[in-house]
N, C-alpha and C positions, 0 to 999 in steps of 0.2 A: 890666767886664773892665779889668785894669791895663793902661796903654802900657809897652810892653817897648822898650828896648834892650840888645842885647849886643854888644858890642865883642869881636872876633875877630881872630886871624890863621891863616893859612897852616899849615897842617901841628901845628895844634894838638888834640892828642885830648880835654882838658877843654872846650875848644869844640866841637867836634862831640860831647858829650856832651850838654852845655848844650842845646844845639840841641834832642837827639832829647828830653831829659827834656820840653822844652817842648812838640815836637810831640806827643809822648805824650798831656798834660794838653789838648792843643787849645787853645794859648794860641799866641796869634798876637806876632809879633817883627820887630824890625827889626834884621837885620843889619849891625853896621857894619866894615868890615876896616881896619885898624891901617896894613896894608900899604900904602893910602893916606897921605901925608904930613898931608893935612889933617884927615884922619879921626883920625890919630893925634894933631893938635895938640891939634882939640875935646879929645878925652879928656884929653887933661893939662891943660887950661884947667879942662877941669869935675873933674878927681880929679888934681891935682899928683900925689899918692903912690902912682900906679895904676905897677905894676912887673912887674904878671903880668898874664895875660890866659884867660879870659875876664873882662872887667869887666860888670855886668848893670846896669841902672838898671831901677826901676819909678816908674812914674808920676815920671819926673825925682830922684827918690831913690836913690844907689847902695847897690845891695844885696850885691856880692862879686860871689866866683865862682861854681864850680859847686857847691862841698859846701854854699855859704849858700843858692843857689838850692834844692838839692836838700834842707836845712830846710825854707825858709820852703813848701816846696811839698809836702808831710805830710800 
């Protein structure tokens, strides 16, 4: 099973989408909220060009948002 991270914020519906696609599949996540300063820094440390949110990594690889998520997961 892949390590999930998604980067989220606050009053986002593409992130609570992300979310339910995953719980759907039974694939486990780690939530991280933006709204946090340092949670937001990680993120631009690891994706400088990240502008929109949800951001997803698998196994330490970023994979988009939700439309990429909801591809790769077909």
């Amino acid at each position: 099973m892949p390590k999930i991270e998604i980067f989220t914020g606050p009053g986002c519906g593409y992130c609570t989408a992300a979310k339910a696609l995953l719980r759907e599949r039974k694939l486990r996540f780690t939530e991280r909220d933006i709204s946090d300063e340092a949670v937001r820094a990680e993120l631009l440390k690891r994706l400088p060009r990240a502008r929109t949110i949800p951001q997803i990594f698998m196994d330490g690889e970023p994979i988009g948002g939700y439309d990429d998520l909801r591809h790769r997961l077909r």
